[in-house]
N, C-alpha and C positions, 0 to 999 in steps of 0.2 A: 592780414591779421589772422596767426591762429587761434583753432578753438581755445586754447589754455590760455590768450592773452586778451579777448575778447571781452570787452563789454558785456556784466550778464544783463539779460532782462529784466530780470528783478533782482533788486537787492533790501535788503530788510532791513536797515539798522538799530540796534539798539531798541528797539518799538515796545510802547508801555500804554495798554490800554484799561483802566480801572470803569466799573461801573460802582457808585457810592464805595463799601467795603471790600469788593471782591477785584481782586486783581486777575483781569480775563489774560490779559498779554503780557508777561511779564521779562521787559530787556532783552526780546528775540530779535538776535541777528543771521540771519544767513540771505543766501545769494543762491541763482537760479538760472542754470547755465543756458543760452541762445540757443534753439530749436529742440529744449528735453522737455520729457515729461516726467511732471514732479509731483508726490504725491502727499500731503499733509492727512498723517492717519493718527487715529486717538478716539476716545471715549466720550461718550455726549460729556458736556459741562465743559470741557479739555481747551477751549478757548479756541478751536479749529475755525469755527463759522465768524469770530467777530475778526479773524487775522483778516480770513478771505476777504471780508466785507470795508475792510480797511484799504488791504491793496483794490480794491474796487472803487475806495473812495464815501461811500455809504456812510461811514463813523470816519474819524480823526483819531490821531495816534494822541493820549497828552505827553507823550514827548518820543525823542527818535525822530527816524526817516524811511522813508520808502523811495524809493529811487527803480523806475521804468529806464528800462534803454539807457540807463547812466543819470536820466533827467527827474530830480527832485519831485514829490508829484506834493508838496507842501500845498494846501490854497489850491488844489486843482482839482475843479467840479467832476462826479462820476463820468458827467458827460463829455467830459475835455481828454479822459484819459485813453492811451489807445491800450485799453481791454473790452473783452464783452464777458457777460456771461452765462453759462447752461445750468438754472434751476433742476431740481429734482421735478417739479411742477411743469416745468416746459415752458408755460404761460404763451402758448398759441394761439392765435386768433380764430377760432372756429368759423368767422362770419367771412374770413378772405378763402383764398385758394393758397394752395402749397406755393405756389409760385410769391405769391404778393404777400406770405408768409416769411419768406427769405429776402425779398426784394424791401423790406418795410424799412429798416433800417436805413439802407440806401436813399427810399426816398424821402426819409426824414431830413440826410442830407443833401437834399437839393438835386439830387441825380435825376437827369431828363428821364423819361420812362421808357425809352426803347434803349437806352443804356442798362437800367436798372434788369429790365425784362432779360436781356441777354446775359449780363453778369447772373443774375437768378437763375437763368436755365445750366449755365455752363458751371454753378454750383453745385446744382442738383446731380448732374451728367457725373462728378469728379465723389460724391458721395453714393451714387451707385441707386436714385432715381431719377435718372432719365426719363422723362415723356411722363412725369408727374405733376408738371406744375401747373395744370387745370383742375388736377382732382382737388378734394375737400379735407381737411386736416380729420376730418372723422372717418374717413374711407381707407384712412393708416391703418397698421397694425402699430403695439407699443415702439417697437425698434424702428418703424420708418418714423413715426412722429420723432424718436431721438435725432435721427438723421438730417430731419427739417431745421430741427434747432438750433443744430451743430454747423447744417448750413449755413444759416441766418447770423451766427456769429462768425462765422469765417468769412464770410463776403464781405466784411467790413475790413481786413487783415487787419485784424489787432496783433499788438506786439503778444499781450497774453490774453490766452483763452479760461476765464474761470469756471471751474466743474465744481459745483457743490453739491455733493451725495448725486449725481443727476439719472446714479440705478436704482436708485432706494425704491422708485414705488414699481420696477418689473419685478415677472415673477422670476423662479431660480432661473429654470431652461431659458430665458429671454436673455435674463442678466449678464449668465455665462457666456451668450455670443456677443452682447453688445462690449462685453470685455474686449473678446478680441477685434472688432468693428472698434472701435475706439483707438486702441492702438495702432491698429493699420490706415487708421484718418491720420491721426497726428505723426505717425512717419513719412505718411504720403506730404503731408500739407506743410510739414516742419516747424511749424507753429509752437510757441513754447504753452505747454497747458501744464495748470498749477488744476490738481484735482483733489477734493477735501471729500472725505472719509472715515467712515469708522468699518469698517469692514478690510481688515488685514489682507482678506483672499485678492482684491480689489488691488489692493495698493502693492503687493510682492508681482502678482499676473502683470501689470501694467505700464510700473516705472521705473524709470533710468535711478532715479533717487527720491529715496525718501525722508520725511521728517516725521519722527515719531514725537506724536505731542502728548504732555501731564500737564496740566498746572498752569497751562498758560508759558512752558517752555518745553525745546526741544529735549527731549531725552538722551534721542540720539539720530545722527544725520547717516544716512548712508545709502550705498545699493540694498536691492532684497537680499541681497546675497549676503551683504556683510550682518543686516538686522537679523537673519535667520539661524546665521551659521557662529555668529559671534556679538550677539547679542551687549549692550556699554552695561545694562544695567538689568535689575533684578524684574523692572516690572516691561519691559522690551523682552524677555523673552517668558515672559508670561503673556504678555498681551500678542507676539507675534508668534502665532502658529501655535500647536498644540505642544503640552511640554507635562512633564511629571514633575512639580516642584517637592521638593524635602528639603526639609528643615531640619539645624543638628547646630553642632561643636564642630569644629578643625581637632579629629584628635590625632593627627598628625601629620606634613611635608615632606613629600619627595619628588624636589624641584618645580614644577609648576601645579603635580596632580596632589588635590588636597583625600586625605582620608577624615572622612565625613560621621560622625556617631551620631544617630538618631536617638530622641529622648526613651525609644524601648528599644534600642539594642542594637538596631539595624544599621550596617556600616557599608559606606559605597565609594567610591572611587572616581574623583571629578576633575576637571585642568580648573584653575582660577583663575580668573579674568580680570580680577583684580587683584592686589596683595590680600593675604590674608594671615590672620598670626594663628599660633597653636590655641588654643580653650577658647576661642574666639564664637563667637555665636554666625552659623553662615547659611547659605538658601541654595540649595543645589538643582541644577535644571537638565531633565533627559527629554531629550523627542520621545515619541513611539517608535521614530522608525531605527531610534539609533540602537534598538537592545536587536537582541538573538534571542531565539526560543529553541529548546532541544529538549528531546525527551528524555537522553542521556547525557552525557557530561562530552561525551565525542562528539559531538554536533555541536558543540559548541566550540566558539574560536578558541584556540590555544593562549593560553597567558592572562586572559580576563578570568576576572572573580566570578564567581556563578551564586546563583541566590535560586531557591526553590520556592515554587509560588500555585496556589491552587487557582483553576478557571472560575472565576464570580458569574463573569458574562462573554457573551460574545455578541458582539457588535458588528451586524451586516452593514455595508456600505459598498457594497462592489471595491472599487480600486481601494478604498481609503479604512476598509474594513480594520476592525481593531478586539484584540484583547485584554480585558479585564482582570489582572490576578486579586489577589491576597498574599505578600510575599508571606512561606510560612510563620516563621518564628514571632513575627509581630504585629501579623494582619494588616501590612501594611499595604495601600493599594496601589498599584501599576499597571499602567495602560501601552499594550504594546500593537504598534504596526503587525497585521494576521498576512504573513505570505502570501502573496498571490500563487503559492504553490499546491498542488495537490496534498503536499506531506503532511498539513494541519488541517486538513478537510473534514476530518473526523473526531477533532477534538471537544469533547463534552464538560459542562459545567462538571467542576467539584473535581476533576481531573488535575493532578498533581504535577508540573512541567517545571522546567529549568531553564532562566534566562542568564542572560547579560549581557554588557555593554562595554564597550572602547571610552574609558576614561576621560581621553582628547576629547569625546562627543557629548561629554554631558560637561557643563560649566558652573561656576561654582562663585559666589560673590559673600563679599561680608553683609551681614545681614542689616536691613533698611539702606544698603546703599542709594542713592538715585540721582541723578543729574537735572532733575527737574526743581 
């Protein structure tokens, strides 16, 4: 059986979960392909935690299906289901050893103890502490307590591994490696993991596909690649990654690139993602890193429109460093990608520059569109 005819892991159907008036899960369908890793990202309130906690078993869908490994999980107790899963909390036992920390599970089901004991050790060996499963859960640094827990659910081989927020409480530098520790667990171990999110950086670094949640439904399904680059809807490419939203009219079409008028005057050039008509009211979206900055008009790409714009601010961040204009004529602001080159090294606030952007790169939607 290949991958594209396979059985997924999960599949979702139709799932509707209401708490009194508020509708948390609202008709989410999707599916979750055999050994990926999937990433459910969105906003608190966004209905991300009661989906998880459904497929987990926790709450009941009032209507729809869930479906593990092809198999209905209707009526089927948290503890019947093969998932496990990684709290943000951990919930370690301080009072056992690393070892009998991983091995707990096991012998909850009945597994003799020199079985459990070896399965433990050869857990710990395959997450990369070996010769730890005498120490003490407080003798961890944050990222090896990750590792225990991640053990602890993987010795059981569940079909999925649930992550919920489980970096929220390290600090940045910890967070950033356990990203990649994360991914290099779940490739090794091929395990399918469903990981819930609000943190975009999280969910583009980490997964094969994603589901961007609003409202208790998906926005939009896809690779990082396609959420980033081609965003379904107005509030996905505001919520994924950094972006220069403008607001305006369509005041005029040619072929897919809309020309865009801002309520003072300001007019830009964007591809539409959707249809859009002429006087139509629309919401146009730039990266930072998709403009050009020139001091003169020759530095800049040939055939793009150019807009003049004074430095507000400049914003250090090493690689991700950024510019702050005022474009002139309408004070309106833009925030651009700062070179990593020496040629803007010198540029000071109230200093007068010249950008712009590739059309194709910035995207253009009729305005309140959304799929959610």
């Amino acid at each position: 059986m290949n991958a594209t005819t396979a059985t997924p892991d999960l599949k979702v159907s139709s799932a509707v979960k209401r708490f009194g008036d508020h509708l948390a899960v609202d008709e989410l369908s999707f599916s979750v392909a055999r050994g990926s890793f999937f990433s459910i990202l969105g906003p608190s309130g966004c209905g991300k935690t009661t989906l998880l906690r459904m497929i987990a078993g926790f709450i009941q869908p009032d209507a729809g299906d869930i479906l593990i490994g092809g198999r209905s999980m209707r009526g089927v107790a948290p503890n019947r289901r093969p998932v496990n899963m990684v709290f943000q909390q951990l919930a370690l036992f301080p009072m056992m050893s690393v070892g009998e920390n991983v091995a707990f599970g096991l012998a909850r089901r009945g597994v003799g103890r020199a079985e459990r004991t070896g399965k433990a050790a050869e857990m710990l060996e395959r997450v990369g502490l070996g010769g730890a499963a005498r120490k003490k859960v407080d003798e961890l640094s944050g990222g090896q307590r990750q590792r225990v827990a991640i053990a602890r659910s993987l010795v059981l081989e569940p079909t999925l591994l649930l992550l919920d927020e489980p970096l929220g409480a390290l600090d940045l530098k910890l967070r950033e490696h356990m990203k990649i520790e994360l991914k290099q667990l779940q490739a090794a171990f091929g395990t399918t993991f469903v990981y819930i999110t609000h943190d975009q950086s999280e969910a583009l670094v980490l997964s094969d596909h994603v589901g961007v949640m609003n409202h208790g439904r998906f926005e939009q399904l896809g690779t990082p690649q396609q959420l980033y680059y081609e965003p379904a809807t107005p509030f996905v490419a505001g919520f994924v990654g950094a972006n220069n939203r403008i607001t305006g009219r369509a005041r005029a079409l040619n072929g897919s690139v809309v020309e865009v008028a801002t309520a003072d005057g300001w007019v830009i050039h964007a591809r539409a993602s959707t249809p859009v008509s002429v006087g139509s009211a629309v919401e146009a979206f730039v990266r930072p890193e998709a403009a050009t900055l020139g001091r003169t008009a020759a530095e800049l790409p040939a055939g793009q429109p150019s807009h003049a714009g004074e430095v507000e601010s400049l914003l250090f961040d090493g690689a991700n460093s950024a510019v702050l204009l005022r474009e002139s004529a309408t004070r309106f602001e833009f925030r651009i990608a700062l070179p990593q080159t020496g040629r803007y090294a010198d540029l000071k606030v109230g200093e007068r520059i010249l950008f712009s952007f590739d059309p194709d790169r910035a995207v253009c939607f009729p305005a309140g569109v959304s799929h959610g």
